[in-house]
C-alpha positions as CSV (number, residue, x, y, z in Angstrom):
1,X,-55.4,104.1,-0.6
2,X,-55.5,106.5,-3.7
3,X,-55.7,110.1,-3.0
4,X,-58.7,109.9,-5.6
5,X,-60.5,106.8,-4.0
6,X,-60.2,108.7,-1.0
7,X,-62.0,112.4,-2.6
8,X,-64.6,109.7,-4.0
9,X,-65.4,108.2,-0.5
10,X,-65.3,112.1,1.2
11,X,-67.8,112.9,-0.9
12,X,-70.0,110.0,-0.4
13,X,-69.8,110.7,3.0
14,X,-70.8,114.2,2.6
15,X,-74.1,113.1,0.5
16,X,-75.3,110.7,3.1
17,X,-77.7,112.3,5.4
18,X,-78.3,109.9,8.0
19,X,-75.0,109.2,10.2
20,X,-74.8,106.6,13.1
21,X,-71.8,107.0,14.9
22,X,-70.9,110.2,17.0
23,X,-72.0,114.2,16.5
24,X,-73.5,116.2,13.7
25,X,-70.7,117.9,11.7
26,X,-71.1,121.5,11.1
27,X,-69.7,123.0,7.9
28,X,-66.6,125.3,9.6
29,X,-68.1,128.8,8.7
30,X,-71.1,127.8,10.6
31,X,-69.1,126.4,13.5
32,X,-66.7,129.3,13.9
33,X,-69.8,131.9,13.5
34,X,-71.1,130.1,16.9
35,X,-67.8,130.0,18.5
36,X,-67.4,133.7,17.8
37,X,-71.3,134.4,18.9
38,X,-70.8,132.4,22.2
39,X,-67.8,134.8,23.3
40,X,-69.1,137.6,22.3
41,X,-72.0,136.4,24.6
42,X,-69.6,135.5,27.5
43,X,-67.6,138.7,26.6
44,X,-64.4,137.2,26.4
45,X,-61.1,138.7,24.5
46,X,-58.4,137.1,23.2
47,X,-56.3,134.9,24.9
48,X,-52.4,135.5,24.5
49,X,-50.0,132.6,24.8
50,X,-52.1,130.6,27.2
51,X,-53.0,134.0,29.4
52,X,-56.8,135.3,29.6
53,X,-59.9,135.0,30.8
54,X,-61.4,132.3,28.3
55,X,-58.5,129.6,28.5
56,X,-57.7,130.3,32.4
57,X,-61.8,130.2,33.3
58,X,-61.7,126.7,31.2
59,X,-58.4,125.4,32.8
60,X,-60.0,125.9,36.1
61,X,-63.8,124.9,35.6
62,X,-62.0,121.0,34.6
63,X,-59.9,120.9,37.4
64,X,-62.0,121.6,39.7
65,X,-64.8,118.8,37.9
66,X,-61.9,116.3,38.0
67,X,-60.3,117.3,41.1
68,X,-57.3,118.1,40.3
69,X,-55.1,121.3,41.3
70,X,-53.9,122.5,38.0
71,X,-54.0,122.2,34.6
72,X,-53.0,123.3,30.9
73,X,-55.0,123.5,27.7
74,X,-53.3,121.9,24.7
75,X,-53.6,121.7,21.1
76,X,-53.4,117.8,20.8
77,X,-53.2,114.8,23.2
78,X,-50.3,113.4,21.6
79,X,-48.7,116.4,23.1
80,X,-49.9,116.4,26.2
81,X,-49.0,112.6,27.3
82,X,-45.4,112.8,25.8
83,X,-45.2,115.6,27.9
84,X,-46.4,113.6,30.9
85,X,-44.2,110.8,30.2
86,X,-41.3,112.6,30.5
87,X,-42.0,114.8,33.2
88,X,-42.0,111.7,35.1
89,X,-39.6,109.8,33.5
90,X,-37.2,112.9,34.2
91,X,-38.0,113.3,37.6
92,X,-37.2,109.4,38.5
93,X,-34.2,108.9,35.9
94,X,-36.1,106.2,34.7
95,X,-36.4,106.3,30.9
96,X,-39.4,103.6,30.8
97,X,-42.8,104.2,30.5
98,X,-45.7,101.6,31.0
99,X,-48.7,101.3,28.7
100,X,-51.5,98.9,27.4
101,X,-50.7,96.6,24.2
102,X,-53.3,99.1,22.4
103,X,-52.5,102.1,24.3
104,X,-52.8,105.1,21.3
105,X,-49.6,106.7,22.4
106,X,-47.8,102.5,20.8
107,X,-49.8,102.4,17.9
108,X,-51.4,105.5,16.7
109,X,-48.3,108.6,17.1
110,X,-45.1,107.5,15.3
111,X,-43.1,106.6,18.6
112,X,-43.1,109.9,19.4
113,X,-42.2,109.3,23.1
114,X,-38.9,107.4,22.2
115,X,-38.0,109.5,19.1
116,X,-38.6,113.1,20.8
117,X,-37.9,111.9,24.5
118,X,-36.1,109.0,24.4
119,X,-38.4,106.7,26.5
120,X,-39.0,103.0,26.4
121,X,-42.2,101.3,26.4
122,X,-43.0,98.5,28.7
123,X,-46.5,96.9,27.6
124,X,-48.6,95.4,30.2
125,X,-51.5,93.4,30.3
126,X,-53.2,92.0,27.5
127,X,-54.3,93.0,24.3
128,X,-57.8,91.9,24.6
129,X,-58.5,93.1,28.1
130,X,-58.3,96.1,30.2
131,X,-55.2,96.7,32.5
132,X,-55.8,94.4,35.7
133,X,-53.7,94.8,38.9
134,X,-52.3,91.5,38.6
135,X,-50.0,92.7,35.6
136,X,-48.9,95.5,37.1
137,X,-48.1,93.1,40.1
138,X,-46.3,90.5,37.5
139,X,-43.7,93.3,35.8
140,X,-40.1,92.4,36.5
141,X,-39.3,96.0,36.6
142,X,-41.1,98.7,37.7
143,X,-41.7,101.8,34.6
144,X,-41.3,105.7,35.6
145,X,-44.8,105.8,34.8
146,X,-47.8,104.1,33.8
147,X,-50.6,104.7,31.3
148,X,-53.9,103.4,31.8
149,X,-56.9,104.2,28.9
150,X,-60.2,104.6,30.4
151,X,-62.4,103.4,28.2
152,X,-59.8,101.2,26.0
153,X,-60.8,102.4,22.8
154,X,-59.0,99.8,20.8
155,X,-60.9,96.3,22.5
156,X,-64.2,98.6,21.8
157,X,-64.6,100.9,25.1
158,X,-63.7,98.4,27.9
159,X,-63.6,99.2,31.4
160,X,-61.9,97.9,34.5
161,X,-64.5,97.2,37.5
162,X,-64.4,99.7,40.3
163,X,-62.5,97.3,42.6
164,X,-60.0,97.0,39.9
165,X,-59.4,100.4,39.1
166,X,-58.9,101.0,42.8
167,X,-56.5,97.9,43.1
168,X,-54.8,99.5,40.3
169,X,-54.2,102.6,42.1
170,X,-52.7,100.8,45.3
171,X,-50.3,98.7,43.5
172,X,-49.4,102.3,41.7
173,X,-48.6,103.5,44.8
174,X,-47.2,100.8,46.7
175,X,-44.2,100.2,43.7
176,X,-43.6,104.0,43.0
177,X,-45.0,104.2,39.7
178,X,-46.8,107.6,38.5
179,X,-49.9,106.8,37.5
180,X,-51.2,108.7,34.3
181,X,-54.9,108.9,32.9
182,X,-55.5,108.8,29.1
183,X,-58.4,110.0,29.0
184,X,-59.6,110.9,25.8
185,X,-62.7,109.6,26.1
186,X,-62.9,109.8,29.9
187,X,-66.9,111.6,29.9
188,X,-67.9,108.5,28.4
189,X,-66.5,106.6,31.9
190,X,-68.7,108.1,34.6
191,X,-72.0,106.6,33.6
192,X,-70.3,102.9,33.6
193,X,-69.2,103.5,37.3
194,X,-72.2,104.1,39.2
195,X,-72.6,107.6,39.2
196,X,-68.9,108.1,40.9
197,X,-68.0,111.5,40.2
198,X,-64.9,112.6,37.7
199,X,-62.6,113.5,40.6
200,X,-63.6,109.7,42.2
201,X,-62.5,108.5,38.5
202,X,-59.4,110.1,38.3
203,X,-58.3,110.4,42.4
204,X,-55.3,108.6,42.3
205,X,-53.8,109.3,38.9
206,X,-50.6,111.6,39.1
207,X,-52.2,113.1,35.9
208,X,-54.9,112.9,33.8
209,X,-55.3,113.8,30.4
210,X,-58.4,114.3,28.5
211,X,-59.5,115.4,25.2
212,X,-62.8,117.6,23.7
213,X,-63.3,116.9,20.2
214,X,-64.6,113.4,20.5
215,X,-67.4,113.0,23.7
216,X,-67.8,116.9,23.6
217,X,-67.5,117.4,20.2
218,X,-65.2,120.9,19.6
219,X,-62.8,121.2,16.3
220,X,-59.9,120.1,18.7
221,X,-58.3,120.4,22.1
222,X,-57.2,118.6,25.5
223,X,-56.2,119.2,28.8
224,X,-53.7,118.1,30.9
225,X,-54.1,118.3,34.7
226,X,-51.9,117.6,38.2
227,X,-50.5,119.4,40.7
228,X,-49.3,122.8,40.7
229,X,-45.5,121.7,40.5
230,X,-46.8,119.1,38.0
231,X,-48.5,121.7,35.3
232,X,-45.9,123.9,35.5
233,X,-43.0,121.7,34.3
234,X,-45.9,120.7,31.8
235,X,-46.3,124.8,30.5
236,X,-42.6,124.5,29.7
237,X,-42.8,121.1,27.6
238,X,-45.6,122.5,26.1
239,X,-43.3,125.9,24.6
240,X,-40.7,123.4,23.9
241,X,-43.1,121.5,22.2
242,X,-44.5,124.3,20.2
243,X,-47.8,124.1,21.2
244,X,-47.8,127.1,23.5
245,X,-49.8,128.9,20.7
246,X,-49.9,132.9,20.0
247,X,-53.9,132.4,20.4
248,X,-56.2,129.0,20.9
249,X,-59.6,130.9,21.4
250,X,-61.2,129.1,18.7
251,X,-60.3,125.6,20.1
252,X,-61.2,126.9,23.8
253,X,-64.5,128.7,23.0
254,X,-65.3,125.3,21.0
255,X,-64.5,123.0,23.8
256,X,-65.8,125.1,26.7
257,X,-69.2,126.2,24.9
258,X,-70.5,123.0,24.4
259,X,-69.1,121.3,27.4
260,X,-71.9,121.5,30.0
261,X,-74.4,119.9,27.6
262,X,-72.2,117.5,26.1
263,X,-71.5,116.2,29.8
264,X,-74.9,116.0,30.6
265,X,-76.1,113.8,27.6
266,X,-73.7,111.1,28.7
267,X,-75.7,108.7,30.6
268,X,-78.1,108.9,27.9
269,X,-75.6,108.1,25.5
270,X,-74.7,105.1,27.6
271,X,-78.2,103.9,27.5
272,X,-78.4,103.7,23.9
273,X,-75.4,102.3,23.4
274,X,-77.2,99.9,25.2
275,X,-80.0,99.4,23.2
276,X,-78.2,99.2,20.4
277,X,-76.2,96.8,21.5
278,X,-78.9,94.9,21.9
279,X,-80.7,95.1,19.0
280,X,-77.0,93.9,16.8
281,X,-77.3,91.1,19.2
282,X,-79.8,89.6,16.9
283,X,-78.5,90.2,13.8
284,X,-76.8,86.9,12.9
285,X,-73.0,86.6,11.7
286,X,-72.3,90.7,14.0
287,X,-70.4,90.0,17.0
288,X,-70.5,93.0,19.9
289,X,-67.7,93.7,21.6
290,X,-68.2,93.8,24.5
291,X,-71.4,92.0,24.8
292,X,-72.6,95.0,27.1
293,X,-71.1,98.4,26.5
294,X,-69.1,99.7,29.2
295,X,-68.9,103.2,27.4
296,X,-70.9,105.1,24.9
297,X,-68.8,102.9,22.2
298,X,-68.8,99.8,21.3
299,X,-66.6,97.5,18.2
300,X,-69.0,95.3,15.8
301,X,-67.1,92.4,14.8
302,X,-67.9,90.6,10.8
303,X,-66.9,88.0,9.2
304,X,-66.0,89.6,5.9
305,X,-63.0,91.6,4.6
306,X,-62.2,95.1,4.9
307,X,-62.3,95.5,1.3
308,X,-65.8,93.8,0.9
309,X,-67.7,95.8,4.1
310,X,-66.2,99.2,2.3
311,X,-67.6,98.3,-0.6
312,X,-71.0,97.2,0.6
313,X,-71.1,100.0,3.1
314,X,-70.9,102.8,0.0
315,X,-73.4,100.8,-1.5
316,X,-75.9,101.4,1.1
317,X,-74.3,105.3,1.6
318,X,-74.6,105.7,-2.2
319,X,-78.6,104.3,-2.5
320,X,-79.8,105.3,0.8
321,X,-77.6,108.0,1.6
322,X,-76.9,105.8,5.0
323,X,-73.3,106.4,6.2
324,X,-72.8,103.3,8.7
325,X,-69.1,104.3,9.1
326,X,-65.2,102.9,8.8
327,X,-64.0,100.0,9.7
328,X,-61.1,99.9,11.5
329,X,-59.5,96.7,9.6
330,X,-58.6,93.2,10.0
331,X,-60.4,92.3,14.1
332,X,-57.7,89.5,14.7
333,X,-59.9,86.7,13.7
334,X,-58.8,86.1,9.9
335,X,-61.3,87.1,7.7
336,X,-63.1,89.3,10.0
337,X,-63.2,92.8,10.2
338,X,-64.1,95.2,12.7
339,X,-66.2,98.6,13.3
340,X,-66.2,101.2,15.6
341,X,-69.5,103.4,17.0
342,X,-69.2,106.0,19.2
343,X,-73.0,107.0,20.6
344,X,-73.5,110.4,20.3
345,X,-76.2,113.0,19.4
346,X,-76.6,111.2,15.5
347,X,-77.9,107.8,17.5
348,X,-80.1,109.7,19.6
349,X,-82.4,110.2,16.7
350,X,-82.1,106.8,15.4
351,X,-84.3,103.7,15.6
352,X,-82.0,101.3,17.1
353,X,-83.8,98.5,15.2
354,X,-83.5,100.3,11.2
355,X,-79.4,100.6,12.0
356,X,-79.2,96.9,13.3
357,X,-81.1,96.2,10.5
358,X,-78.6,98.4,8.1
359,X,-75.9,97.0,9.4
360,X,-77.6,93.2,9.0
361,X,-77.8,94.0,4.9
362,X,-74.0,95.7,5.3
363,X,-72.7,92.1,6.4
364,X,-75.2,90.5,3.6
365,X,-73.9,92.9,0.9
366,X,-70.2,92.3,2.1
367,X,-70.7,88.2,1.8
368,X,-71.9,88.4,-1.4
369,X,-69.0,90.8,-2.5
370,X,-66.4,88.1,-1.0
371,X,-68.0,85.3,-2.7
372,X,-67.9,87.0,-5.8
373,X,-64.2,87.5,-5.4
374,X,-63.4,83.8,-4.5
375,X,-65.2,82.4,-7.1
376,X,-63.7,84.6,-9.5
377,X,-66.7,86.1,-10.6
């Protein structure tokens, strides 16, 4: 896309004043003048190449949520799992690594893990469905370790069932396979599982990974947690990686300031992602995936082309300063395209009906826009 189409569409966005999917974005002067009022609050100094009181107090308030022994805080997620890939790839000589058909670390970071560590991807499962124990149980050979995503983000914030999570776990076990956690948007998880606390969620996994500027909301950050022995192979990736930064306090302080209420607002994020579920369910022509939302997130399906919902939707962001989102291309299904929403604090003020609605006139305005191209018009 032109650099100019793209300023055009930035500003658009930055008109609109009604947003559905995720948080409300603060202009960054305003966000670091929080950041910087919250520590002064907490009376924290600077942190020093991953030493002080602000990272360390963080590191160990999330390990002890997830129960986990250790942990490390890291610029970026991409870091973090090619660090956990080859920790375990190293420690088994076993350059392979295991991973979903849509796992972010295949399809969103450049082969990182092959070109910077030399590892091979096995893909398991299928691409339209979470990991299930049965394809871990079908692979030929067994990977150093494995990645499993919880929620999938790319099939729309699917889930494995409690049973099959734990069945996952065993047949981890029982073929000497690490099992790793990418979870980036593991906060959205816990509400989908009954209640079960984060350490139930991630008691099993060798390693867990999880990220705070999507669910929570901070400029950026993640977390990598394990054993002791684990995070401290992991704290000398990370300097060989460059991300063992001279100071982070700004991505620390924005994570661990907002964290406790961002947590909390989960299951009620769930249950509108619920109800808005719902409410698409009745516009004609949208398909929901999945039918039910297993996360705070959800993918709306259309039967139109990327280039004709983009069109329509800055139409409607133009007029009624309405921003409905970005799709994320072609759904599989020629023709069709797909959106993402992620429930957060901008739904929460939303009448589920009036986005349904928007996004019924979105699909209208996007039909008419095809038609006009095939017809020449």
């Amino acid at each position: 896309m032109a650099a100019t189409l793209v300023d055009e569409r930035q500003a658009l966005r930055s008109a609109c004043t009604v947003f559905v999917g995720g948080h409300p974005r603060q202009l960054p002067g305003q966000e670091l003048i929080e950041i910087g009022e919250w520590c002064n609050s907490q009376g924290y100094e600077a942190d020093l190449y991953g030493a002080g009181k602000l990272i360390g107090e963080f590191e160990s308030r999330v390990a002890i949520l997830l129960g986990k022994p250790s942990a490390v805080f890291m610029p970026s997620g991409t870091m973090a799992q090619q660090i956990a890939s080859r920790i375990w790839s190293d420690r088994s000589a076993n350059p392979t690594i295991g991973m979903h058909p849509t796992c972010h670390v295949e399809n969103h970071e450049q082969k990182g893990y092959a070109f910077l560590h030399n590892l091979k991807p096995i893909l398991v499962g299928e691409s339209t469905r979470p990991i299930l124990a049965k394809d871990i149980k079908s692979m030929a050979l067994s990977p150093a370790s494995l990645i499993v995503e919880l929620p999938a983000r790319e099939i729309g914030g699917q889930l494995p069932e409690w049973d099959q999570l734990a069945e996952i776990k065993k047949c981890c076990r029982e073929r000497d396979i690490r099992l790793c956690l990418d979870g980036a948007r593991l906060w959205e998880s816990k509400a989908f599982y009954d209640e079960r606390s984060y350490a139930d969620i991630c008691a099993g996994f060798d390693s867990v990974y999880v990220s705070f500027y999507k669910g929570i909301g901070a400029p950026a950050g993640a977390m990598l947690l394990g054993d002791a022995a684990f995070i401290g192979e992991a704290r000398v990736w990370q300097r060989r990686h460059g991300g063992n930064l001279f100071q982070q306090q700004a991505y620390v302080a924005g994570a661990a300031m907002k964290f406790d209420q961002r947590i909390a607002r989960m299951p009620a994020f769930f249950e509108r992602a619920k109800c808005l579920a719902k409410a698409l369910s009745s516009v004609e022509g949208v398909v929901v995936n999945p039918k039910s939302p297993q996360s705070s997130m959800m993918h709306l399906h259309f039967p139109a082309s990327v280039e004709a919902i983009e069109a329509a939707r800055d139409e409607i962001a133009e007029v009624e300063k309405l921003w409905l989102g970005a799709p994320r291309g072609a759904s599989g299904v020629p023709g069709w395209c797909a959106f993402e929403i992620s429930v957060g604090e901008n739904l929460m003020t939303q009448d589920v009906n009036m986005v349904a609605d928007a996004y019924r006139r979105l699909l209208e305005g996007a039909r008419g826009i095809d038609h006009a191209a095939r017809s020449g018009a």
